[in-house]
Biopython code that builds the backbone (N, CA, C, O; Angstrom):
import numpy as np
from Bio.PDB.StructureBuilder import StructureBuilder

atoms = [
    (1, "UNK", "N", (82.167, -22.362, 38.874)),
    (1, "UNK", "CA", (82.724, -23.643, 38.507)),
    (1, "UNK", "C", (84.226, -23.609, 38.721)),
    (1, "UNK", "O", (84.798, -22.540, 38.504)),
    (2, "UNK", "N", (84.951, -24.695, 39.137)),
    (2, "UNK", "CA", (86.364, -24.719, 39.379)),
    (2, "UNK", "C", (86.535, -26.147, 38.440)),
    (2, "UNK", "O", (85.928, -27.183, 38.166)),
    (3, "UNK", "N", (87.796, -25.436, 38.157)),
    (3, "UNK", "CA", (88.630, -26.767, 37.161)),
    (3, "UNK", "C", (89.351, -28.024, 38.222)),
    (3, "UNK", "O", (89.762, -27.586, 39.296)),
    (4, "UNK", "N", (89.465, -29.032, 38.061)),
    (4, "UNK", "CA", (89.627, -30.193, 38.880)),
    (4, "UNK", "C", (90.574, -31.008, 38.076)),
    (4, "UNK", "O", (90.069, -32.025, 37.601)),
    (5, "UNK", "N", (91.648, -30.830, 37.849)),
    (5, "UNK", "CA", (91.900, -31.704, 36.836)),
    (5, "UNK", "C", (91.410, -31.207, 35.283)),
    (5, "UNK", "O", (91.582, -30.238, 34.544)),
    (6, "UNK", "N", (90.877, -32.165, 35.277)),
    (6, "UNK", "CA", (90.039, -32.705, 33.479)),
    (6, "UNK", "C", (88.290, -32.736, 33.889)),
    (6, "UNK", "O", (87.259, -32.903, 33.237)),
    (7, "UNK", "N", (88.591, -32.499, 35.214)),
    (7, "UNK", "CA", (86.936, -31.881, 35.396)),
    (7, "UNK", "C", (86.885, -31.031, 35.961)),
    (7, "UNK", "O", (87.864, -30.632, 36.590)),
    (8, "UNK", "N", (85.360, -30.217, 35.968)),
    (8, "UNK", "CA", (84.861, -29.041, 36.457)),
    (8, "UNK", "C", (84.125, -29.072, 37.391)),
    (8, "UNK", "O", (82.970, -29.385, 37.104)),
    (9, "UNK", "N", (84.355, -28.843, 38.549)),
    (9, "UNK", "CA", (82.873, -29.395, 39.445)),
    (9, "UNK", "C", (82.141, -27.710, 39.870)),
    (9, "UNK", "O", (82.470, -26.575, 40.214)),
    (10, "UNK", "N", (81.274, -28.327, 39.634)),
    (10, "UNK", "CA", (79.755, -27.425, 39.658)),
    (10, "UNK", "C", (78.941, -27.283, 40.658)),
    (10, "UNK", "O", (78.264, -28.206, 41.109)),
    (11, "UNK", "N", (78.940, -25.896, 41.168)),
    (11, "UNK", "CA", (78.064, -26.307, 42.395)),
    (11, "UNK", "C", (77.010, -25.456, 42.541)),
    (11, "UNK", "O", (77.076, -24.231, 42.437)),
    (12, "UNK", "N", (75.418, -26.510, 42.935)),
    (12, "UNK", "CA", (74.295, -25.634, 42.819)),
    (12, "UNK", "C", (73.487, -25.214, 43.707)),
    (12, "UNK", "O", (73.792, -25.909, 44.676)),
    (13, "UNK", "N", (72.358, -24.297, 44.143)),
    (13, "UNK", "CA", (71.722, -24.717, 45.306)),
    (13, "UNK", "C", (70.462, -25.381, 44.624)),
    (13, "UNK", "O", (70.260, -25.748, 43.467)),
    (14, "UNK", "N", (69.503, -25.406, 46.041)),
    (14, "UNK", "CA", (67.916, -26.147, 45.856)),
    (14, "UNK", "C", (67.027, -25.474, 46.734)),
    (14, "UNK", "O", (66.987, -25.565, 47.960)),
    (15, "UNK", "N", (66.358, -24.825, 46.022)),
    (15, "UNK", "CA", (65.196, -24.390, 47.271)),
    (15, "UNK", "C", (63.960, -24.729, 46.719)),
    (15, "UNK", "O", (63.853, -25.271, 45.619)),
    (16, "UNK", "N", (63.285, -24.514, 47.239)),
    (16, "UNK", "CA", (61.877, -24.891, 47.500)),
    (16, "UNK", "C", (60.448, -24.122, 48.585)),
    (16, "UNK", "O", (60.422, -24.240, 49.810)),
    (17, "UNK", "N", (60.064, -23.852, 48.289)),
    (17, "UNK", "CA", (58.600, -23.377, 49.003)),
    (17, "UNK", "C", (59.722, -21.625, 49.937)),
    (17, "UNK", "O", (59.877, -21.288, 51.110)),
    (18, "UNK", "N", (60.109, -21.149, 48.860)),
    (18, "UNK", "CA", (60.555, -20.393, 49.886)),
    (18, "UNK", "C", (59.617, -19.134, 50.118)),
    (18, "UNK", "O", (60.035, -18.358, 50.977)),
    (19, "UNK", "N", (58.302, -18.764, 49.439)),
    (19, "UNK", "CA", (57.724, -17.639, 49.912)),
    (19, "UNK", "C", (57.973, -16.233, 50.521)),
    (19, "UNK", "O", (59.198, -16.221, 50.643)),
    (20, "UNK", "N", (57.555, -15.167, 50.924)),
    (20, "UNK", "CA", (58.244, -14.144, 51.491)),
    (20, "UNK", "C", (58.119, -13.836, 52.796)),
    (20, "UNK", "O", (57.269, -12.994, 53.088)),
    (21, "UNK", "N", (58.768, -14.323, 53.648)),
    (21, "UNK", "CA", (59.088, -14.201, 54.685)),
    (21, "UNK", "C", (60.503, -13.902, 55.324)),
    (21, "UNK", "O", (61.537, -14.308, 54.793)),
    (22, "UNK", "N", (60.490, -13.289, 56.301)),
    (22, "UNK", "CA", (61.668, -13.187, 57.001)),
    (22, "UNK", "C", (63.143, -14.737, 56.775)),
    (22, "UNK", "O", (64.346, -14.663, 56.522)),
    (23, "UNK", "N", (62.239, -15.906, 57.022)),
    (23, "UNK", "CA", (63.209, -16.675, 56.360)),
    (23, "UNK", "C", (63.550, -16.845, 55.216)),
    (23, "UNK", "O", (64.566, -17.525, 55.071)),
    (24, "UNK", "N", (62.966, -16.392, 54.148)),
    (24, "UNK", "CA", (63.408, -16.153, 52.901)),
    (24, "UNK", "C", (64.245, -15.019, 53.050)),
    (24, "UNK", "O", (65.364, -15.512, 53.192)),
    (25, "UNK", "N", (64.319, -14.169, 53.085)),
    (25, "UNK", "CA", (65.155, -13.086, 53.374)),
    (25, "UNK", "C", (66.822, -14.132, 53.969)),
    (25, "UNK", "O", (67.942, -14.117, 53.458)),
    (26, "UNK", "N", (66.531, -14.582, 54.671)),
    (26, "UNK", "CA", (68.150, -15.147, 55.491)),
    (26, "UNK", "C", (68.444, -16.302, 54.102)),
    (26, "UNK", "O", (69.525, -16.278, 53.513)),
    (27, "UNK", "N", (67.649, -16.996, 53.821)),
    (27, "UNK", "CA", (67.830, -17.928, 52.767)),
    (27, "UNK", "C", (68.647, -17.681, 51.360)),
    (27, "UNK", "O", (69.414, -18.422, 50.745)),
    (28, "UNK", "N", (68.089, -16.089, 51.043)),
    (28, "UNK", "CA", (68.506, -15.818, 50.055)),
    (28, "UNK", "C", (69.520, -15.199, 50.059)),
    (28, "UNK", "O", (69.967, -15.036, 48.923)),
    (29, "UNK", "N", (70.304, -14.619, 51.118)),
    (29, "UNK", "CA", (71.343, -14.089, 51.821)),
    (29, "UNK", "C", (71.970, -15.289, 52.267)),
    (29, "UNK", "O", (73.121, -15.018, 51.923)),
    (30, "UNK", "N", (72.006, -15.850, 52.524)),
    (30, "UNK", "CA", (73.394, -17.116, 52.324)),
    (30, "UNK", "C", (73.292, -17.520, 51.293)),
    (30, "UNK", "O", (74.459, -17.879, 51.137)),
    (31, "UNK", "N", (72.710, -17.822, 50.215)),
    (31, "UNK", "CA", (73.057, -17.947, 49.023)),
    (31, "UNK", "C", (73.886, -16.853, 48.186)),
    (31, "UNK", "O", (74.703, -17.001, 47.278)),
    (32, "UNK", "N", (73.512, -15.993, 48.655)),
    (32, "UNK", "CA", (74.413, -14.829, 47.451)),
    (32, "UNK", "C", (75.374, -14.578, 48.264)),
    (32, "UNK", "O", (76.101, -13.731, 47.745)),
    (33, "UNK", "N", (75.907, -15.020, 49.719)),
    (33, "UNK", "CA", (77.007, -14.765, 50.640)),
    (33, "UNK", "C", (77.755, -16.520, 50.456)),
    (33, "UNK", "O", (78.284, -17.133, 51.384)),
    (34, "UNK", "N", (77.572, -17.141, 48.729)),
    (34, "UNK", "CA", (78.315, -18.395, 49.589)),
    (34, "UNK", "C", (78.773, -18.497, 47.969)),
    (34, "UNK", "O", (78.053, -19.098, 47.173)),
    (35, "UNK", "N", (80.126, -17.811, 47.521)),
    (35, "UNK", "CA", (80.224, -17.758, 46.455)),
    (35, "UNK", "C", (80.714, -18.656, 45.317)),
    (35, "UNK", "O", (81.291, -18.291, 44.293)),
    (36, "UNK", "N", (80.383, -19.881, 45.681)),
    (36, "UNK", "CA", (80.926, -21.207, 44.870)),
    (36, "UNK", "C", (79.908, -21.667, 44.551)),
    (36, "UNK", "O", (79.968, -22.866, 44.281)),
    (37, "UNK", "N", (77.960, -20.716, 44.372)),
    (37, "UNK", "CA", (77.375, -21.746, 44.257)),
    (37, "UNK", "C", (76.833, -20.750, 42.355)),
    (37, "UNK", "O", (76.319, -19.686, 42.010)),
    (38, "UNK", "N", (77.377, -21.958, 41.727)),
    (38, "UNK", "CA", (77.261, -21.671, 39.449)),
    (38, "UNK", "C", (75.707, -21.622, 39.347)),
    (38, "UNK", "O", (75.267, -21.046, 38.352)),
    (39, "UNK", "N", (74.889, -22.098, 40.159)),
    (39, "UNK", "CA", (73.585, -21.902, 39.376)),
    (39, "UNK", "C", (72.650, -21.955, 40.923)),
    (39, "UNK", "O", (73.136, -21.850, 42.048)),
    (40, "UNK", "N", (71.026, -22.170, 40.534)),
    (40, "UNK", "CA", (69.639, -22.253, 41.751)),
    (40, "UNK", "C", (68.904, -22.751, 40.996)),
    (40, "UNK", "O", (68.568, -22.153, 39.974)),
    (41, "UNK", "N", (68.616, -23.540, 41.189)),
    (41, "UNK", "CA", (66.903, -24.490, 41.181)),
    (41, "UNK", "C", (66.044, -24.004, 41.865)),
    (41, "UNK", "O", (66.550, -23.393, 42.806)),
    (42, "UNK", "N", (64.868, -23.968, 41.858)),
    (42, "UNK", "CA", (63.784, -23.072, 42.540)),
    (42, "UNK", "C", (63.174, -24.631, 42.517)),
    (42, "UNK", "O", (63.653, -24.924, 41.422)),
    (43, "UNK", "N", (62.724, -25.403, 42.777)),
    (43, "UNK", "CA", (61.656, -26.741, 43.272)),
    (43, "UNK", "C", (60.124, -26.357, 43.017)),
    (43, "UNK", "O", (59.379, -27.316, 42.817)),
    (44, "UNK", "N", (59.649, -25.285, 43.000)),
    (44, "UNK", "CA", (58.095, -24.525, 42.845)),
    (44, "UNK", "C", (57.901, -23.949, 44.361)),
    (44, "UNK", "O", (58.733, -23.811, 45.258)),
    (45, "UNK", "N", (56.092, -23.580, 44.312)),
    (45, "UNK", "CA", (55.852, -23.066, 45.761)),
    (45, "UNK", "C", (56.368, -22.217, 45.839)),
    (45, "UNK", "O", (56.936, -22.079, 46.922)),
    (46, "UNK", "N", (56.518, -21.271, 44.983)),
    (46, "UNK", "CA", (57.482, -20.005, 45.126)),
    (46, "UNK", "C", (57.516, -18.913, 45.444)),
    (46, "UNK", "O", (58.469, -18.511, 46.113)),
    (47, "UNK", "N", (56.550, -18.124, 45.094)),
    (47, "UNK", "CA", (55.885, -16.426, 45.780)),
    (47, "UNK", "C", (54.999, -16.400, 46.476)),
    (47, "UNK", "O", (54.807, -15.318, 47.031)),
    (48, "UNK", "N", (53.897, -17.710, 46.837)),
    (48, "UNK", "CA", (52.628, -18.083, 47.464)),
    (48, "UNK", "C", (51.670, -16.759, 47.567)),
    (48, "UNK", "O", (51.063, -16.381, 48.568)),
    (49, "UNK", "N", (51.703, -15.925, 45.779)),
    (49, "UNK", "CA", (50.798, -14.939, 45.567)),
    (49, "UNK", "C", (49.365, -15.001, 45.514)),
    (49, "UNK", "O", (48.490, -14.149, 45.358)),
    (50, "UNK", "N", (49.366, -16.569, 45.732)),
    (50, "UNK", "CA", (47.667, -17.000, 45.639)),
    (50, "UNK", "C", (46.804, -16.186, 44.984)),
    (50, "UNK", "O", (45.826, -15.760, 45.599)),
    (51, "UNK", "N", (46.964, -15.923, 43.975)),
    (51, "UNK", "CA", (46.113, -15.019, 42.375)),
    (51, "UNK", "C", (46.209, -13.231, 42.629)),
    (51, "UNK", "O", (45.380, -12.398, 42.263)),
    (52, "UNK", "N", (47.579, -12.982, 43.415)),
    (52, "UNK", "CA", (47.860, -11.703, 44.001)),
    (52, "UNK", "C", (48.804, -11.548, 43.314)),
    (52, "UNK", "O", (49.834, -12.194, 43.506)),
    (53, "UNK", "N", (48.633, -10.286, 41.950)),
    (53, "UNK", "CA", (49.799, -10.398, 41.587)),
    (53, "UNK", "C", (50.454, -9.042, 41.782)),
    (53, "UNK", "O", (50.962, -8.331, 40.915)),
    (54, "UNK", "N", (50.352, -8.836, 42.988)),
    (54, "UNK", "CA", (51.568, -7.701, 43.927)),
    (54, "UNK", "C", (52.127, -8.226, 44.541)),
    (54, "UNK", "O", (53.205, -7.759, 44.908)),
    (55, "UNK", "N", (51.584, -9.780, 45.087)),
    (55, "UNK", "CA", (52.307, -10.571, 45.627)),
    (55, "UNK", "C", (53.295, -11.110, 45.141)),
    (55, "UNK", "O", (54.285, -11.295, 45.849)),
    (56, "UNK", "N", (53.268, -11.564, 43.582)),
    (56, "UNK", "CA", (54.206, -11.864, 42.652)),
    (56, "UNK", "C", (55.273, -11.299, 42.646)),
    (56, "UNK", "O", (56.433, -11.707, 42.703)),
    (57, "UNK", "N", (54.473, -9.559, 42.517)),
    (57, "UNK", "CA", (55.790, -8.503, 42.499)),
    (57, "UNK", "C", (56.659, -8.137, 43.422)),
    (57, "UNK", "O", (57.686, -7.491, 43.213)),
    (58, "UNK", "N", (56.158, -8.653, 44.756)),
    (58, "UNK", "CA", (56.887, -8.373, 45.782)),
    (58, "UNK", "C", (58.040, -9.296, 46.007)),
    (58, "UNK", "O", (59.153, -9.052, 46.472)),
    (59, "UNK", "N", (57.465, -10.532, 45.525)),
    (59, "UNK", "CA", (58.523, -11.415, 45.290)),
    (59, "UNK", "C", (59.609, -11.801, 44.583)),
    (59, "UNK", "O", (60.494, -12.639, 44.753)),
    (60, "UNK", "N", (59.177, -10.494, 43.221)),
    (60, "UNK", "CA", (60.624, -10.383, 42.668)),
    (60, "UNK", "C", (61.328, -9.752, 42.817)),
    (60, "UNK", "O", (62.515, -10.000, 42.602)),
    (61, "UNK", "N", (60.747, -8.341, 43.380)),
    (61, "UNK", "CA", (61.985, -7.566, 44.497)),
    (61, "UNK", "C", (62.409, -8.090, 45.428)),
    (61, "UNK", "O", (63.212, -7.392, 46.046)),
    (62, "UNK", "N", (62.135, -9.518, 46.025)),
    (62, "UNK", "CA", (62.727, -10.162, 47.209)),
    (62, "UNK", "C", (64.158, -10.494, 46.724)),
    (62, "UNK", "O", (65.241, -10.360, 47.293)),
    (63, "UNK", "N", (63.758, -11.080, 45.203)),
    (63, "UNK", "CA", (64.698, -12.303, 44.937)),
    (63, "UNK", "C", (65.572, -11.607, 43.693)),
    (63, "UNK", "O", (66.273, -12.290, 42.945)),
    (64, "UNK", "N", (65.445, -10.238, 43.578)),
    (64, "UNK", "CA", (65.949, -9.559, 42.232)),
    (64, "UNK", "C", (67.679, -9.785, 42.051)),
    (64, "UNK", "O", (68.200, -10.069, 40.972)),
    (65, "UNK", "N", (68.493, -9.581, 43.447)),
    (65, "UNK", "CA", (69.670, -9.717, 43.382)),
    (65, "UNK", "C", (69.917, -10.877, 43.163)),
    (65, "UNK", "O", (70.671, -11.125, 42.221)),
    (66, "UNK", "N", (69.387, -11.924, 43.929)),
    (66, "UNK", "CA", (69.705, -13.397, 43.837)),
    (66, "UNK", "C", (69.661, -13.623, 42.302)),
    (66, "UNK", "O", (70.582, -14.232, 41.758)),
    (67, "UNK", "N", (68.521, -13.104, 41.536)),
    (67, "UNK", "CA", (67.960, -13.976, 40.437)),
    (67, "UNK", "C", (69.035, -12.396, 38.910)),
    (67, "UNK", "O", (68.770, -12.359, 37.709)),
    (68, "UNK", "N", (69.668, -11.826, 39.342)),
    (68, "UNK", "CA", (70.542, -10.891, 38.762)),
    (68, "UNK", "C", (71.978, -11.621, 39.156)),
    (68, "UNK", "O", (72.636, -11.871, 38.146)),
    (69, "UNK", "N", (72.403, -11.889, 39.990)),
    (69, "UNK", "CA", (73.646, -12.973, 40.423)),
    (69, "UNK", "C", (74.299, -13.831, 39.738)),
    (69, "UNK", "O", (75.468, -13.769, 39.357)),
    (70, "UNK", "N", (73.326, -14.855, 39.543)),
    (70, "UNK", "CA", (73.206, -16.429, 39.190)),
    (70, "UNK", "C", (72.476, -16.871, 38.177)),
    (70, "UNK", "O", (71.877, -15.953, 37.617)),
    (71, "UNK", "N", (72.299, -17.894, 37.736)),
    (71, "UNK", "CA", (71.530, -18.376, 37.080)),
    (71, "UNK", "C", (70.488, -19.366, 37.440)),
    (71, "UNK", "O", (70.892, -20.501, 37.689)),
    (72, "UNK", "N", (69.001, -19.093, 37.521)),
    (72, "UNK", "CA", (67.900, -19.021, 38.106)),
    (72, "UNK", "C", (67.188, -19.988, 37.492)),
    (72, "UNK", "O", (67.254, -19.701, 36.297)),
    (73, "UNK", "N", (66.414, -21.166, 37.643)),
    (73, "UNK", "CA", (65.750, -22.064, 37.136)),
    (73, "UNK", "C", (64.680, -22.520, 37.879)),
    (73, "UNK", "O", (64.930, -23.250, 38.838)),
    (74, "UNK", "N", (63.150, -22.136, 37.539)),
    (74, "UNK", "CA", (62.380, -22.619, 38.503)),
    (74, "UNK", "C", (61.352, -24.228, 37.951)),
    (74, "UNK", "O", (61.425, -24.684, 36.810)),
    (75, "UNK", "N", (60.622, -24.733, 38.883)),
    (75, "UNK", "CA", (59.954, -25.167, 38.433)),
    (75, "UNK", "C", (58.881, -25.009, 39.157)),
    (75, "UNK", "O", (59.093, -24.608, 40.301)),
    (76, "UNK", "N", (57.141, -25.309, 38.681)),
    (76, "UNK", "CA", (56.145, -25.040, 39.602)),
    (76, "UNK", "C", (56.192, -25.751, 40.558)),
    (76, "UNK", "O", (56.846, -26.788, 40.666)),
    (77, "UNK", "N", (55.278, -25.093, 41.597)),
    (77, "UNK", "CA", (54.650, -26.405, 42.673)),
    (77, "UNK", "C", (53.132, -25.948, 42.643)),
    (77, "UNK", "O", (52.649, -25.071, 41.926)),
    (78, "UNK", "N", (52.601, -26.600, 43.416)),
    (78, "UNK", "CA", (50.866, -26.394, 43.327)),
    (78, "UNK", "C", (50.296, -25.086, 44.166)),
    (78, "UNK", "O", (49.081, -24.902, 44.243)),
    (79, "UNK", "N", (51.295, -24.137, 44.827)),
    (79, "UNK", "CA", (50.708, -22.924, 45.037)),
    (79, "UNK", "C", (50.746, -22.417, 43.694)),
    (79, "UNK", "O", (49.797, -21.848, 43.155)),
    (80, "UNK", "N", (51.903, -22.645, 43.148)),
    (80, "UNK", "CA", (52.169, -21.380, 41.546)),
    (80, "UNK", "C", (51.161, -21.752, 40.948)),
    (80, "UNK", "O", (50.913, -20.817, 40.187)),
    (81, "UNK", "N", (49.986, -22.969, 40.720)),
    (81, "UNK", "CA", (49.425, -23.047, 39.755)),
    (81, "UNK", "C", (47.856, -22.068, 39.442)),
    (81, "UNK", "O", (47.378, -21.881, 38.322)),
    (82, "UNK", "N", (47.375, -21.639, 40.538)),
    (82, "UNK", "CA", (46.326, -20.660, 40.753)),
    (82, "UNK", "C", (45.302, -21.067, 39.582)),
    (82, "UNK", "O", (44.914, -20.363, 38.650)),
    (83, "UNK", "N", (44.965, -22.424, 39.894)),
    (83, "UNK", "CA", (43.522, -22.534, 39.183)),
    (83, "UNK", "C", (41.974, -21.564, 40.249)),
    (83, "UNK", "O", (41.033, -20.996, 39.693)),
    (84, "UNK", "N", (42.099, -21.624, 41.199)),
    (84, "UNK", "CA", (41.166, -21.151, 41.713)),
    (84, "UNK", "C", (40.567, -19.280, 41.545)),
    (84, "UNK", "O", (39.562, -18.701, 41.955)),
    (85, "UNK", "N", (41.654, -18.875, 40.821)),
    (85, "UNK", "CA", (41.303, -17.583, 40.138)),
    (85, "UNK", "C", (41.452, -17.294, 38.531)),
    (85, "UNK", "O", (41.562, -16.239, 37.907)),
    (86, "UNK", "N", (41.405, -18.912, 38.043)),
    (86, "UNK", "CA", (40.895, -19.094, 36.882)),
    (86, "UNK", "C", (41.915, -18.546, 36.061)),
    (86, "UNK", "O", (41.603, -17.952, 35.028)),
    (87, "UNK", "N", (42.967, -18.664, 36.368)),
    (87, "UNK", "CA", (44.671, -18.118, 35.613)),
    (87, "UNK", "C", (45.618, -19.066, 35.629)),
    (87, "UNK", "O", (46.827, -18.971, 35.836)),
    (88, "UNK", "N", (44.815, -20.166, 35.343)),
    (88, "UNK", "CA", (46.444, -21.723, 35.255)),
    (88, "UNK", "C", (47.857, -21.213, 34.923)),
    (88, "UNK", "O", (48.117, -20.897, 33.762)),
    (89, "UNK", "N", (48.735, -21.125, 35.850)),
    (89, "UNK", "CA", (50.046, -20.508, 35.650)),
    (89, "UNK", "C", (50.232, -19.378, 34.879)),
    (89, "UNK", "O", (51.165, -19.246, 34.088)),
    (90, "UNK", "N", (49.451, -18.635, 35.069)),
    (90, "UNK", "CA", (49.780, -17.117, 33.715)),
    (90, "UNK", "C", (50.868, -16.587, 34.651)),
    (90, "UNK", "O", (52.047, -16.658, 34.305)),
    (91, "UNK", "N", (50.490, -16.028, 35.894)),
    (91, "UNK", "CA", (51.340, -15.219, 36.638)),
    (91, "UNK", "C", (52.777, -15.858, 36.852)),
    (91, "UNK", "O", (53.789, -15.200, 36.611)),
    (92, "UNK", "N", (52.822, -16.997, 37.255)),
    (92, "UNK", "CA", (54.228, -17.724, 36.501)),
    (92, "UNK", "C", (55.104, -17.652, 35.778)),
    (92, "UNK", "O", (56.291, -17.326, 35.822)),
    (93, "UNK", "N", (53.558, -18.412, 34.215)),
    (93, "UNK", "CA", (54.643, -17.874, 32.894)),
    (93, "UNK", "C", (54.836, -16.612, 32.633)),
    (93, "UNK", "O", (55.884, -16.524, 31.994)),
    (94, "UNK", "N", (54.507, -15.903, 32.749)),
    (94, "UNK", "CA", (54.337, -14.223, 32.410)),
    (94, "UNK", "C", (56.116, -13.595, 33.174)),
    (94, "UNK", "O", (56.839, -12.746, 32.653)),
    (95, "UNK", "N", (56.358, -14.269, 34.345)),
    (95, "UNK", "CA", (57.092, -13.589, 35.378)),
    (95, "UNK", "C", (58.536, -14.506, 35.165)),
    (95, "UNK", "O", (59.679, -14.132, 35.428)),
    (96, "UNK", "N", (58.225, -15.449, 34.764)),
    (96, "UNK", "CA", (59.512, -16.974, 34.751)),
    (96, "UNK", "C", (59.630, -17.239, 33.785)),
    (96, "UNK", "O", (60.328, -18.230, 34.000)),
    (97, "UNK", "N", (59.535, -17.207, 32.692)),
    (97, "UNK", "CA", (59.969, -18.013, 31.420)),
    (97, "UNK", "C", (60.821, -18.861, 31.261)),
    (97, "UNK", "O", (61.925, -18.337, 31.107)),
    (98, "UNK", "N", (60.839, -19.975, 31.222)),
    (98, "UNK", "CA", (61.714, -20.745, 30.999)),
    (98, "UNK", "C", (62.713, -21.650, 29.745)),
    (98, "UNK", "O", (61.992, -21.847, 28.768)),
    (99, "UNK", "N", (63.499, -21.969, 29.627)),
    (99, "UNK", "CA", (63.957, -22.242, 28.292)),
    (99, "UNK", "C", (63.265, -23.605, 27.413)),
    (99, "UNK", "O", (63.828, -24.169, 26.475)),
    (100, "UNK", "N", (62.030, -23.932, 27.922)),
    (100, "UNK", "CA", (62.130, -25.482, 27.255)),
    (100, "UNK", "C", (61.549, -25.417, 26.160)),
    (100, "UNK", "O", (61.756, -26.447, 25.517)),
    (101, "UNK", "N", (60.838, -24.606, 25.570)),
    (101, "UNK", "CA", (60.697, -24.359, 24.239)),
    (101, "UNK", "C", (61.841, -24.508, 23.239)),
    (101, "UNK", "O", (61.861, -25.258, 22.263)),
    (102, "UNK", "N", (63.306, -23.201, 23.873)),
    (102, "UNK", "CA", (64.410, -23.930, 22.903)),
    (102, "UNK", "C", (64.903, -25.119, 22.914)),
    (102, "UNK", "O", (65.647, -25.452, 21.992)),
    (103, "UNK", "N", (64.540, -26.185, 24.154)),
    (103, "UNK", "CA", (64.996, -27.441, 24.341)),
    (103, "UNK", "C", (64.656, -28.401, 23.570)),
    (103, "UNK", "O", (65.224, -29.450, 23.266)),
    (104, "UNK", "N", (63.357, -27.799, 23.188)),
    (104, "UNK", "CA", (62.601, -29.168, 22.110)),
    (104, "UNK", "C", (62.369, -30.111, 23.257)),
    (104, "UNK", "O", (62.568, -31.304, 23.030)),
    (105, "UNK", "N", (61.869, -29.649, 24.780)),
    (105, "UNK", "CA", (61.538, -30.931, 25.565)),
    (105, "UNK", "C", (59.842, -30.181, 25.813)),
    (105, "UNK", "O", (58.984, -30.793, 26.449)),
]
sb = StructureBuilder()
sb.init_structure("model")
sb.init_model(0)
sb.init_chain("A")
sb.init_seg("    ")
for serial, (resi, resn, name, xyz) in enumerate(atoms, 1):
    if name == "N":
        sb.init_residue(resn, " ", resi, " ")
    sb.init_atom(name, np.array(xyz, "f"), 0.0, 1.0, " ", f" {name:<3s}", serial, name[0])
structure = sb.get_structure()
């Protein structure tokens, strides 16, 4: 964050569906090479572990520096939700926790 005056401007990124691939790899490397950015939104679609949860894990060694960096905020998309192995977001919540419990939202 930089002071502006009497304001602060804030700057964030946005990703989305980034999975583990080689372009995730460059993705997440200009983000941690672009040092004005205060926080990350994650959009969902995120590890595309499809009820693999080494896949999960692989994906947090992808993203460990990024998500050690900054401050990290995801939300689901409909790969994260893995009804089809009968685990509605466990591997998610288990791996992401998020604050909205203290939010009272």
């Amino acid at each position: 964050a930089k002071l502006s005056g009497k304001e602060q401007l804030i700057s964030m990124a946005v990703i989305g569906d980034l999975g583990q691939t080689h372009y995730s790899n460059t993705t997440i490397q200009q983000i941690l090479h672009h040092p004005d950015i205060d926080f990350l939104v994650h959009v969902g679609d995120i590890s595309y572990a499809d009820c693999d949860p080494q896949r999960w894990d692989s994906w947090g060694d992808l993203v460990n520096d990024l998500s050690a960096s900054i401050p990290y905020m995801t939300g689901v998309g409909n790969h994260d939700v893995e009804d089809r192995c009968g685990a509605s977001f466990q591997a998610y919540n288990n791996r992401l926790p998020m604050p909205f419990a203290d939010s009272g939202s």
